[in-house]
C-alpha positions in Angstrom: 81.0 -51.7 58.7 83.6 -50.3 56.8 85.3 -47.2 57.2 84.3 -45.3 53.9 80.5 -46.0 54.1 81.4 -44.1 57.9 83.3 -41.1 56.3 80.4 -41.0 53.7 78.1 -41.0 56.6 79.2 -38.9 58.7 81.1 -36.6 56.4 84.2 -37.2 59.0 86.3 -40.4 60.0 84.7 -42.4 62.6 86.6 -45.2 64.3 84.4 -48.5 62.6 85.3 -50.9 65.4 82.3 -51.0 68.1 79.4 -49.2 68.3 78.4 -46.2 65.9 75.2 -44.5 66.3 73.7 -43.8 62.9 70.8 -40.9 64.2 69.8 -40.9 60.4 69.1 -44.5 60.6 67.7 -44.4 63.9 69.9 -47.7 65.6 73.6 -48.4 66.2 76.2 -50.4 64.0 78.2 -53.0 66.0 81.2 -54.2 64.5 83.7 -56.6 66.4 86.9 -59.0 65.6 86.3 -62.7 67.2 87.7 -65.6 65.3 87.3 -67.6 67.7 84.1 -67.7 67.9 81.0 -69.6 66.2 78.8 -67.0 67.1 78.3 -63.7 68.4 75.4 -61.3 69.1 75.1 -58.1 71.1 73.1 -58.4 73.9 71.6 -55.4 75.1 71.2 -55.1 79.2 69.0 -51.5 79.3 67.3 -50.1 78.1 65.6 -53.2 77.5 67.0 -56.4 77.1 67.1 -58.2 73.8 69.5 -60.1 71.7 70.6 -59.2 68.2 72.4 -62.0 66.2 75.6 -60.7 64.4 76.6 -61.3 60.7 79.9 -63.3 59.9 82.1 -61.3 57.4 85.9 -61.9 56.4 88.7 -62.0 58.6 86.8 -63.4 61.6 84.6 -60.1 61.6 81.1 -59.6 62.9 78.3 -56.9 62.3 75.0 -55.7 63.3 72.6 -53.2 63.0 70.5 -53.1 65.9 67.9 -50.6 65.3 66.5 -48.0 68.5 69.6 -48.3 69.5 70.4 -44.7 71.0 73.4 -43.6 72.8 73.4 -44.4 76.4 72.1 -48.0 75.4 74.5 -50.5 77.4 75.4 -54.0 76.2 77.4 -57.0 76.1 78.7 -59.2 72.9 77.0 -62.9 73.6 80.0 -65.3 72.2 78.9 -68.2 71.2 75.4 -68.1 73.0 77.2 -68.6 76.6 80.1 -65.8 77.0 79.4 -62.0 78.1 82.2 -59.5 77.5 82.4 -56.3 77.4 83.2 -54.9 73.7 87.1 -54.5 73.0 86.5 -51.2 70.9 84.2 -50.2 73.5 83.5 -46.3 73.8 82.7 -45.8 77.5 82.5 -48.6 80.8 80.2 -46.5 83.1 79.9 -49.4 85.8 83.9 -50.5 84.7 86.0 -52.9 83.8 83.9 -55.7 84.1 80.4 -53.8 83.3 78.5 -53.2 80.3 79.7 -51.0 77.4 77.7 -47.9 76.4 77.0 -46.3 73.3 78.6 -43.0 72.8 77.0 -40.2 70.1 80.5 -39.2 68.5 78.8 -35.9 67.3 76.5 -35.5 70.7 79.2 -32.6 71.6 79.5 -29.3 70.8 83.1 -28.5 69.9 84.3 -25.1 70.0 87.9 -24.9 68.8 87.6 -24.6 65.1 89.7 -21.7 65.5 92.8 -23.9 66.9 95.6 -25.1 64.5 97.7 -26.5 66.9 101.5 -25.0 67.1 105.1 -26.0 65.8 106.6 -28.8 67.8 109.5 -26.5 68.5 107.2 -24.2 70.8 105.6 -27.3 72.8 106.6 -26.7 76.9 105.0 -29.6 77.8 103.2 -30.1 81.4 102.7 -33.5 82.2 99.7 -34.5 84.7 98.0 -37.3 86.4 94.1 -36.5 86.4 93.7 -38.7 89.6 96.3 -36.7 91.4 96.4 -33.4 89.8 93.4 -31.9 91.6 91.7 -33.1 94.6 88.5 -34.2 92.7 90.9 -36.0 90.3 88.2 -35.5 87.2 89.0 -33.9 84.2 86.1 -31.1 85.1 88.6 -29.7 87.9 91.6 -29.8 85.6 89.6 -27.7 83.3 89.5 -25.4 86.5 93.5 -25.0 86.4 94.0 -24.2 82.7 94.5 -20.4 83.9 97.3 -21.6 86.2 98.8 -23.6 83.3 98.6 -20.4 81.0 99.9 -18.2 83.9 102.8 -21.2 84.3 103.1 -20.3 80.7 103.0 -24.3 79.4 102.3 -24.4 75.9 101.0 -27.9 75.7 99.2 -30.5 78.8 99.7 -34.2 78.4 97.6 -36.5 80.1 98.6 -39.5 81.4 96.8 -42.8 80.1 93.2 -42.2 80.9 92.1 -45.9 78.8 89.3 -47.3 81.0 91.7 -49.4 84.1 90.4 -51.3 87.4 88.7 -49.4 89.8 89.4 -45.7 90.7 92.9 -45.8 91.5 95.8 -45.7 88.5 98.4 -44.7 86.4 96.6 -45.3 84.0 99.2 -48.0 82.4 96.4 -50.7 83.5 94.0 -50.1 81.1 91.7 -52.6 79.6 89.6 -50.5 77.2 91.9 -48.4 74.4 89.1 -46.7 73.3 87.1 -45.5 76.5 88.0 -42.8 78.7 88.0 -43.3 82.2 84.3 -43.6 83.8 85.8 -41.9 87.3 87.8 -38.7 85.7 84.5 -38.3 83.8 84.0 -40.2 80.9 83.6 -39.0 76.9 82.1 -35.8 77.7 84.3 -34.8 79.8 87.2 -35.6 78.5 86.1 -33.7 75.3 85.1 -30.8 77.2 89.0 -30.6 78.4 90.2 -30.7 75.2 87.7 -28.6 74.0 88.8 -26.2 77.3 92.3 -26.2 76.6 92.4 -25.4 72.7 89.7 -22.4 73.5 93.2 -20.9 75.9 95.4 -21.7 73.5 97.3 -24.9 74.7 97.9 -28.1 73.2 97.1 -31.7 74.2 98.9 -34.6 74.3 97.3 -38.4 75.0 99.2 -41.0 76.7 98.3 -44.2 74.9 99.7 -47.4 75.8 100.4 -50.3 72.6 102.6 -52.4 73.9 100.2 -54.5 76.7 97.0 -54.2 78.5 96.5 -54.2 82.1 95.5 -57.7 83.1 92.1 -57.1 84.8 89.4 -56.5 82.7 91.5 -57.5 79.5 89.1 -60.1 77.9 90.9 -59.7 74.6 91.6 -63.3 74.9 88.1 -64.5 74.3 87.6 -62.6 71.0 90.8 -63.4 68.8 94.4 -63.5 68.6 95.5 -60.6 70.2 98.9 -61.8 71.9 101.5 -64.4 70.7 103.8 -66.4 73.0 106.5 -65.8 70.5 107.8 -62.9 72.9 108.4 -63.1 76.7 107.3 -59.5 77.9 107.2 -57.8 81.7 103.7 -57.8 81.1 103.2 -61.6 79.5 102.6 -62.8 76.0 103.5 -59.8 73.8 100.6 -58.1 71.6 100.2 -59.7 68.3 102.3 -57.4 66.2 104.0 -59.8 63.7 102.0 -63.3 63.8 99.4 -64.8 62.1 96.1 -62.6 62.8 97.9 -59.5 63.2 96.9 -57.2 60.2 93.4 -57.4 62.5 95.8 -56.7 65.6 97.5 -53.9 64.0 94.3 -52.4 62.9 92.7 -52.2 66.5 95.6 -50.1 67.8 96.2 -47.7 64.8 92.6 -47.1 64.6 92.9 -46.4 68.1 95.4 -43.5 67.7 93.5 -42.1 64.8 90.1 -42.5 67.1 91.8 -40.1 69.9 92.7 -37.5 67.1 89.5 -37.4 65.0 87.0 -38.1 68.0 88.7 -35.9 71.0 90.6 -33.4 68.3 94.1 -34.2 70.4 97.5 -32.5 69.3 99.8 -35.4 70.3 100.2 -39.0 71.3 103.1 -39.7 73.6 103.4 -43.7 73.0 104.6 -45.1 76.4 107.7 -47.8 76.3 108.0 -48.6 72.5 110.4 -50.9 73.0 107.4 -53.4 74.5 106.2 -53.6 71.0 107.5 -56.5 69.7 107.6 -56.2 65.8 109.9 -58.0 62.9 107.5 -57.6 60.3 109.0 -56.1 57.4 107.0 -52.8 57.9 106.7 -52.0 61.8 104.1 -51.0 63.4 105.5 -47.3 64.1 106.1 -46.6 60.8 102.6 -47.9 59.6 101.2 -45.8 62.5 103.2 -42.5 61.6 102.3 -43.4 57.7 98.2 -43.5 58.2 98.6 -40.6 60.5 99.9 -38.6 57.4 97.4 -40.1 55.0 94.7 -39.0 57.6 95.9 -35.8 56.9 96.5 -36.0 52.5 92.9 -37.1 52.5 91.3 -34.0 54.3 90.1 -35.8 57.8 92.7 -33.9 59.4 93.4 -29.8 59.2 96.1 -29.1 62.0 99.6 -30.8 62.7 99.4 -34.0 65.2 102.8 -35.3 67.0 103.6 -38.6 67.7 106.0 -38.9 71.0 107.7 -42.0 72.2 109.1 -43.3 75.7 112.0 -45.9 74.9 115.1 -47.3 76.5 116.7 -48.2 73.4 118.2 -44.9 72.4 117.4 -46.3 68.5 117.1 -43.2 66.8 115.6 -45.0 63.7 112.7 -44.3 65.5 112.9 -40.3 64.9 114.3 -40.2 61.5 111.9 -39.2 58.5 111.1 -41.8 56.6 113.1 -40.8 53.6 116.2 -41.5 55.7 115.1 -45.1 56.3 113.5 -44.3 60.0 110.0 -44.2 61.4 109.1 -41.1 61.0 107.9 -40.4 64.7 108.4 -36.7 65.8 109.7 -36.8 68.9 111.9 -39.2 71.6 111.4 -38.9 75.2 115.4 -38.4 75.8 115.7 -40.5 79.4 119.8 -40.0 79.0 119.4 -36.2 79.1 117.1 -36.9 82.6 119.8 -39.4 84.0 123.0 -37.5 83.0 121.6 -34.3 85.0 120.0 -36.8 87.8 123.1 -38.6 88.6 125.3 -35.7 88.9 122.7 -33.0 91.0 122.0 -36.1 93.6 125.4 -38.4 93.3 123.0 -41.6 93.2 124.7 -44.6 90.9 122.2 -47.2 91.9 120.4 -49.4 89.1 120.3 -47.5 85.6 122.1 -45.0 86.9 125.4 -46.9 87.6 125.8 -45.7 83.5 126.3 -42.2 84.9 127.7 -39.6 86.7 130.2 -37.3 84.9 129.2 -33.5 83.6 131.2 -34.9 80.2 127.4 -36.9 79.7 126.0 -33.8 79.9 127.5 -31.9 77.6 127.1 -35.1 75.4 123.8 -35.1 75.4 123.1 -31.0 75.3 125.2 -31.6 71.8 123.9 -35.4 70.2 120.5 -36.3 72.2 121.2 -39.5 73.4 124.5 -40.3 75.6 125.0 -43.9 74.7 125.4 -44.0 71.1 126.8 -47.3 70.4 129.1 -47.4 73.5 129.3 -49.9 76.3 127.0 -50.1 79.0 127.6 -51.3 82.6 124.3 -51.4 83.2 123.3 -53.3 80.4 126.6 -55.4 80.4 126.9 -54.7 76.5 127.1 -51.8 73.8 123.7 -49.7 73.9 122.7 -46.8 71.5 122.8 -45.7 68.6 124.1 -42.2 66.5 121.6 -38.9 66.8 124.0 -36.2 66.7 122.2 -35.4 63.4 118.7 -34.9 64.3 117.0 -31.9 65.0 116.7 -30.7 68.5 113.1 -31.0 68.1 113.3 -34.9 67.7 113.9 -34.9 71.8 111.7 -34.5 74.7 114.1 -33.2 77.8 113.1 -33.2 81.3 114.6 -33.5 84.7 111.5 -35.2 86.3 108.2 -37.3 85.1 106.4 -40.0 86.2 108.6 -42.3 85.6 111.6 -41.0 87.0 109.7 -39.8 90.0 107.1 -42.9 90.3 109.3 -45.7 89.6 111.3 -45.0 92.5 110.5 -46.7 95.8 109.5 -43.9 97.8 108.2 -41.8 95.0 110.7 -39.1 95.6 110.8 -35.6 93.7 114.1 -33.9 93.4 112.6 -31.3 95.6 112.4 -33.7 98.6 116.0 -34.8 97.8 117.7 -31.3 96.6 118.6 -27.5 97.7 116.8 -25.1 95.9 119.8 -23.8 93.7 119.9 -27.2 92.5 116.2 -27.6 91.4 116.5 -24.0 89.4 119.9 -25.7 87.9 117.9 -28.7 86.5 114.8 -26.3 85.6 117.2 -23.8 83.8 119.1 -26.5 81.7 115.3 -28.3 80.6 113.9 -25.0 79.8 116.9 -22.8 78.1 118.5 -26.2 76.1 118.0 -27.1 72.4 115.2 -29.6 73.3 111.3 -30.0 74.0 111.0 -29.4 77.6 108.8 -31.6 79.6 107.9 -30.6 83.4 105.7 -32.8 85.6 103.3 -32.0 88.0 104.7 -30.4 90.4 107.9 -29.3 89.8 106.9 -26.7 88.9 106.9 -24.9 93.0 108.9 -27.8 94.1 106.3 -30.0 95.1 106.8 -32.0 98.5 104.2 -34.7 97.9 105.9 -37.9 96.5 104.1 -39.7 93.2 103.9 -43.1 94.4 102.8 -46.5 92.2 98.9 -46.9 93.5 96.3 -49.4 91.9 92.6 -51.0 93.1 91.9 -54.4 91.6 89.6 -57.0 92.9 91.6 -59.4 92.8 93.4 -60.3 95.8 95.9 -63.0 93.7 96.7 -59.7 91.2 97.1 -57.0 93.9 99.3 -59.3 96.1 101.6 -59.9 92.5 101.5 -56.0 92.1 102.8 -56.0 95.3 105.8 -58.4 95.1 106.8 -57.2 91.5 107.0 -53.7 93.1 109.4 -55.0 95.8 111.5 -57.1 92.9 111.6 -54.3 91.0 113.9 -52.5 92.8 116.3 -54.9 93.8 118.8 -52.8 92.6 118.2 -49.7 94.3 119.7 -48.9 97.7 116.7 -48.3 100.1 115.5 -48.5 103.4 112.3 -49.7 103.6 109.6 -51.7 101.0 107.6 -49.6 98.8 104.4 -48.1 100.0 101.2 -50.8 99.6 100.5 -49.7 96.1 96.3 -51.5 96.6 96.3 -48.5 99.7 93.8 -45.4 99.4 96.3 -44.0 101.4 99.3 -44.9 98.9 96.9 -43.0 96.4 96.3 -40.0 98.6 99.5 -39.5 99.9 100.5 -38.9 95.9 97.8 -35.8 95.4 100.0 -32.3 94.6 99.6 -29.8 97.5 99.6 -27.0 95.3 96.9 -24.6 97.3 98.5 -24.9 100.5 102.5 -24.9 99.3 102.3 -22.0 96.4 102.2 -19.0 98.8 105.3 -20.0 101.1 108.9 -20.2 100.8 110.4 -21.6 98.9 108.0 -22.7 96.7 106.7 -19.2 95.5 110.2 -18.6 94.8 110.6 -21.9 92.4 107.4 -21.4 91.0 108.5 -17.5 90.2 111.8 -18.9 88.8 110.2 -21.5 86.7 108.0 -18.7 84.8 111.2 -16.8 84.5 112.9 -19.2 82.8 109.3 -19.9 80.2 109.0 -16.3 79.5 113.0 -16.5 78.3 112.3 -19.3 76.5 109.7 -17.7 73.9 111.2 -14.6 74.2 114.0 -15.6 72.3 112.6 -18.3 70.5 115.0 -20.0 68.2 118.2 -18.3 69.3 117.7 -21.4 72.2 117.6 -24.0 70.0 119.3 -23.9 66.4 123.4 -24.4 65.3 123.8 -24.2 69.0 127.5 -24.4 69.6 128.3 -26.7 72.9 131.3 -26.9 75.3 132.6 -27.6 78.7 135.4 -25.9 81.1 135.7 -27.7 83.9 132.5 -28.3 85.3 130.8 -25.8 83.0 128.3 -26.2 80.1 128.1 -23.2 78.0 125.7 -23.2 75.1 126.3 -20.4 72.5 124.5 -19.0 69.3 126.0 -16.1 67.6 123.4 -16.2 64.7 120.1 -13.9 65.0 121.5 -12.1 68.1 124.1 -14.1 70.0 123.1 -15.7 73.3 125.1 -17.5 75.8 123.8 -19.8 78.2 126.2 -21.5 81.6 125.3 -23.9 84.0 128.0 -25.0 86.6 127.4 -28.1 87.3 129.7 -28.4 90.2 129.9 -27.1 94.0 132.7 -25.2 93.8 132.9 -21.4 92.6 134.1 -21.0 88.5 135.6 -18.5 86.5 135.0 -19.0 82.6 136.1 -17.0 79.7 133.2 -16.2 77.0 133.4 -14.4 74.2 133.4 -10.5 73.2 131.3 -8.6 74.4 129.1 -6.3 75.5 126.2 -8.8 77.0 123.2 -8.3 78.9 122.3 -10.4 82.1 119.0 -11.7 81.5 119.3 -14.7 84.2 122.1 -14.7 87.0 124.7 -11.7 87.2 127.5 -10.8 85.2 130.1 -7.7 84.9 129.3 -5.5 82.0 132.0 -5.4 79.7 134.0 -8.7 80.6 135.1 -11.1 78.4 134.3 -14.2 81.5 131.9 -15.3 83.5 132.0 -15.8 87.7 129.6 -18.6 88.3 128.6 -20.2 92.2 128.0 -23.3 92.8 125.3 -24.8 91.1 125.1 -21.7 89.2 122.8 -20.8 86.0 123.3 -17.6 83.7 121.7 -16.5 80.5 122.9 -13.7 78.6 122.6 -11.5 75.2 124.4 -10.0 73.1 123.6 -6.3 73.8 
């Protein structure tokens, strides 16, 4: 089926792969890529079972229209008379992985955020979130239930973690099979939509976690429909998705259909695409910058009425990726900036081991405070060769900074949060130089109150083969890494509870009320002087010292000490206001403690 007779249809862009009700027409349309196969029919389960034979078309498509067909209707595609799989495009696996697909009624739910235009990426404070973890229900109903903590928090914007239909109940979410269904155990379509739906009503963004550059390998039966992976690329995760081979336009299609799906189906803000780098691409166009492209045509043709981000997680430091398009790069909005995370990491805790044998020194800091990235084209130990390459010309915007996620947290042995490794002066050090720099601030779960509850690696397959592999990657992983002990069993219910925030029982006692206090301080300064924080920010270091200053539209100095001795700085004229930390009315320097943060204005 193709996509104009759906916008002519339905008025409104509707993803064509799968299954699309048609209530006018009173049955479903099936549409599904398998060119591999003779023969392919959808077998329907319940209802009542029957068989409908699909019609060959080009490109190794099929089609059906299966009439009373009604949402709620589960079924298989029959390859070839002998093969049931699930459908790739599927919209919901109630019974998982493995089970039937279901039809979903895209325009079943009620939405109620016409009213919400989404807001400029410059006022995002992002609050990242696991839904398994985040609540103890772990459904997308109880997040709904802490949107007046986020607003009180004073996050502008919640990204969820991937929430693609994985194995079992237990996840990142970076195992998922399905790209178009949400999970069955955080709630499914409906809720999902009523999140969204929840969190535009108050005012705050959302942001997807989608994952392009693999699929988690249980319950991934893309092989049996088409070309979907080539061996030409060796990738942590296998055969690399078909980016650039023969079949990929098909390829390419699934996937950028799939970002377009989450924006016109679940109305989100954002995408944050996880580890770009994994997509292996050396077509002439690539796929980010056809992705960025039909996400701008989406909007020139009327289907869309509000901005929509695209945010990226790579370990390339390429900032191609963040240019405009007119400058030669991709065009995506905004770069997860991991150098900004280690720079601040490797000095607050003194660790060099693995990636952070690259860094250590408060001159990467201030680096990366001015350009973005730290390694711009220099040599890396780590990587044994030159990494990087210029963004001391891109807006502050184009950067996502943090001082914890899921990585960075998760993707340590022990799961350790920098509030189960550091003093509380230096957790409001790293929270004050996120949330007053130049950049997008991201905070994870958590960090918010200081957290004590690590976010450990946790999955539940069936397979025993696959969960023992999970378990010895996890261990090879961090070879590099000083530790004291293996991992935590990541297939353990206990790995997965052990992971769940304590936030009830930690946010009335010290310190954590304190942090927490602090960390609303800091968000209230933020958007109170909104963009004196970010623009033709001047940036310099004494000694241990980063001071960033903005005379324009009311002059505002910001120092963070990054060192554990006491330090006396010189700043300019006068008279300024203390609006974070202490200073002497009248003088022309600064008296910083260790580990010190202060904020002040011109008065």
């Amino acid at each position: 089926m193709s996509t104009s007779r759906l916008e002519k249809k339905n008025m409104v862009w509707r993803a064509p792969l799968g299954a699309n009700y048609s209530p006018g027409e009173g049955g479903t349309d099936f549409l599904v890529w398998a060119p591999v196969r003779n023969e392919v029919a959808v077998k329907i389960v319940q209802p009542e079972e029957r068989i409908v034979l699909m019609e060959p078309g080009r490109f190794g498509y099929y089609q059906a229209f299966a009439g009373g067909v009604k949402p709620g209707t589960r079924y298989f595609y029959l390859l070839d008379g002998k093969v049931a799989r699930p459908d790739p495009a599927s919209r919901f696996q109630p019974e998982g992985v493995h089970g039937p697909s279901e039809v979903v009624d895209p325009d079943g739910f009620k939405w109620n955020d016409a009213a919400w235009e989404n807001i400029p990426l410059r006022d995002y404070i992002i609050h990242e979130l696991h839904t398994g973890t985040f609540t103890r229900e772990g459904t997308f109903e109880a997040i709904t239930g802490q949107i007046p903590y986020l607003k009180d928090l004073g996050v502008t914007a919640v990204e969820l973690m991937p929430v693609a239909q994985f194995p079992g109940g237990r996840n990142w979410g970076y195992d998922g099979a399905y790209p178009y269904a949400p999970q069955n155990t955080y709630g499914g379509p409906r809720g999902l939509k009523k999140l969204v739906d929840a969190l535009h009503q108050n005012g705050l963004a959302a942001i997807l976690d989608v994952v392009y550059n693999h699929l988690g390998p249980e319950g991934n039966y893309l092989h049996d429909y088409g070309f979907y992976f080539t061996n030409k690329y060796s990738t942590p995760w296998g055969d690399a998705i078909n980016y650039d081979d023969a079949w990929s336009d098909e390829v390419r299609r699934f996937f950028i259909e799939n970002a377009l799906y989450w924006i016109a189906e679940y109305h989100f803000d954002g995408l944050r695409l996880d580890a770009v780098h994994g997509i292996c691409d050396l077509s002439p166009r690539h796929f980010l910058d056809e992705l960025t492209d039909r996400i701008r045509q989406f909007k020139a043709k009327g289907l869309l009425q509000k901005p929509v981000y695209v945010f990226v997680e790579s370990d390339r430091n390429d900032s191609r990726v963040i240019r405009p398009r007119p400058w030669g790069g991709y065009g995506v909005d905004c770069h997860w900036d991991d150098d900004f995370h280690h720079a601040i990491h490797a000095v607050l805790t003194g660790e060099r081991d693995g990636y952070y044998e690259d860094f250590g020194s408060v001159a990467q800091i201030e680096k990366s405070f001015r350009e973005g990235f730290v390694y711009t084209g220099q040599y890396s130990s780590y990587r044994r060769r030159s990494h990087g390459s210029p963004s001391e010309d891109l807006e502050p915007e184009r950067f996502a900074a943090f001082s914890q996620n899921h990585d960075q947290v998760g993707n340590r042995p022990l799961g350790e949060r920098l509030s189960m490794k550091l003093p509380p002066e230096k957790l409001k050090l790293a929270a004050a130089a996120v949330l007053l720099g130049p950049y997008v601030p991201l905070l994870f779960m958590g960090e918010e109150y200081g957290e004590t509850a690590p976010f450990l690696y946790f999955v539940s397959h069936s397979d025993p083969a696959l969960v023992q592999a999970v378990r010895e990657g996890r261990k090879r992983e961090f070879a590099g890494f000083s530790r004291v002990a293996d991992p935590p069993d990541p297939q353990s219910e206990k790995t997965f509870e052990d992971s769940r925030l304590n936030r009830t029982a930690l946010l009335n006692e010290a310190p954590h009320k304190e942090i927490l206090e602090f960390y609303k301080k800091l968000i209230s300064l933020r958007k109170g002087l909104s963009p004196a924080l970010r623009r033709d920010i001047l940036v310099w270091r004494e000694k241990d010292v980063i001071m960033l200053f903005r005379k324009a539209e009311g002059a505002v100095l910001c120092a963070f000490n990054f060192s554990a001795e006491p330090v006396r700085v010189e700043i300019p004229e006068g008279p300024w206001e203390a609006l974070l930390g202490s200073h002497e009315p009248g003088k022309n320097f600064l008296h910083l403690t260790p580990w010190d943060a202060i904020l002040l204005r011109k008065s």
